[in-house]
C-alpha positions, 0 to 999 in steps of 0.5 A: 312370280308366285303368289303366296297364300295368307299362311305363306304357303303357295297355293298348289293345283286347283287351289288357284281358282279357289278364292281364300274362305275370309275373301269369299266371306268379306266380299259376300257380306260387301255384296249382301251389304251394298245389294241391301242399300241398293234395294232399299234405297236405289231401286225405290227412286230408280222405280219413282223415276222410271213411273214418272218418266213413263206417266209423263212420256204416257201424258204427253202421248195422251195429251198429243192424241188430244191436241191431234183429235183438237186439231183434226177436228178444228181442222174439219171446221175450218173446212166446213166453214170454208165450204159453207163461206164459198156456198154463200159466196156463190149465192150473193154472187147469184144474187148480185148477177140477178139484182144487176140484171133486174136493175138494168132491165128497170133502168132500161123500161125508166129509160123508154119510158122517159124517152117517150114521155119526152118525145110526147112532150116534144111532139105536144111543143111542136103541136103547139108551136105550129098552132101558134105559129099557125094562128100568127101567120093566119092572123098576118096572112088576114092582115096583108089580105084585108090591105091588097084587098083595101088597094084592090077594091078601092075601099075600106074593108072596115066591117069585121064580119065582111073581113072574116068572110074574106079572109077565111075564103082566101085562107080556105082557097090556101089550105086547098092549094096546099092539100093538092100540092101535098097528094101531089107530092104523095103520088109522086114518091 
C-alpha cells in the first residue's frame, strides 16, 4: 500500500519521515495552544494543590512532632507521679508498721498496767476479806471461849474487861501455836 501525498503524489526517499509543512504547522499551534492552557490554567491549580497537600502533609508532621513531644512528656509525668505515688506508698507504709508497733506496745504497758492495778485491788480484797474474816472468827473464837470457860470455871464471866483478858491470852496462845506449826513447815520444805 502507498501512501499519497496531499498533491497525490506519493512521497519518495526520506520524504516519508518528513511530516507535510501544513501538519507540522497545525500540530505546533495545537501544541502551543494546549501548552498555553496548561500553563496558564492547569499548572497554577496542579501547583495550589501540591502546596496544600505538602502544608498539609508539612502540618501533620508537625502536629505528630507535637502530640509525640505532648505524649513523651505526659508520659514522663505520669512516671514521676508513679514514682512519687509509690514513694508515699512506702512512707505511709513505714508509718503504718510504726504506728503498729507503738500502738501494741501502748497496749502492752495499758495491759500491765491494768493487770497490776487489778492484782492489787485483788491482794487489797483479800487483805480485807482476811481481816474481816479474821476479826469474825476472833470475835466467835472469843464467844466459844467465854462459854467453855463459863462451863469450866463454874461462873459467869460477865465482866468485859476480865473476858478481854481471857480471850486475848487464849487467841495470843493460838497465834503462838500457829507460828511454830508454820516455821515448822518452813524448815521442813
Amino acid at each position: 500500500m502507498k501512501l499519497l501525498a496531499a498533491g497525490g503524489d506519493a512521497p519518495e526517499g526520506s520524504a516519508i519521515l518528513f511530516p507535510a509543512a501544513y501538519d507540522l504547522i497545525w500540530g505546533g499551534l495545537s501544541f502551543v495552544i494546549v501548552l498555553v492552557l496548561f500553563w496558564k490554567y492547569v499548572l497554577p491549580r496542579m501547583k495550589k494543590v501540591m502546596e496544600e497537600r505538602s502544608e498539609l502533609i508539612e502540618g501533620g508532621i508537625a502536629r505528630a512532632e507535637a502530640a509525640q513531644a505532648e505524649a513523651e512528656k505526659a508520659r514522663e509525668d505520669y512516671r514521676a507521679a508513679l514514682t512519687q505515688a509509690r514513694e508515699e506508698a512506702a512512707a505511709i507504709r513505714a508509718q503504718a508498721q510504726s504506728d503498729r508497733a507503738s500502738i501494741v506496745d501502748e497496749a502492752r504497758t495499758e495491759a500491765r498496767n491494768a493487770a497490776t492495778a487489778v492484782t492489787a485491788q485483788a491482794e487489797a480484797a483479800l487483805a480485807a476479806e482476811r481481816a474481816a474474816v479474821s476479826t469474825q472468827l476472833t470475835r466467835q473464837v472469843g464467844e466459844v471461849a467465854i462459854t467453855l470457860a463459863t462451863k469450866i470455871v463454874g461462873q459467869s464471866l460477865s465482866d468485859d474487861a476480865r473476858v478481854r483478858a481471857t480471850v486475848d491470852d487464849f487467841l495470843d496462845t493460838l497465834e503462838g501455836q500457829a507460828r511454830e506449826q508454820a516455821q515448822d513447815r518452813g524448815a521442813n520444805a
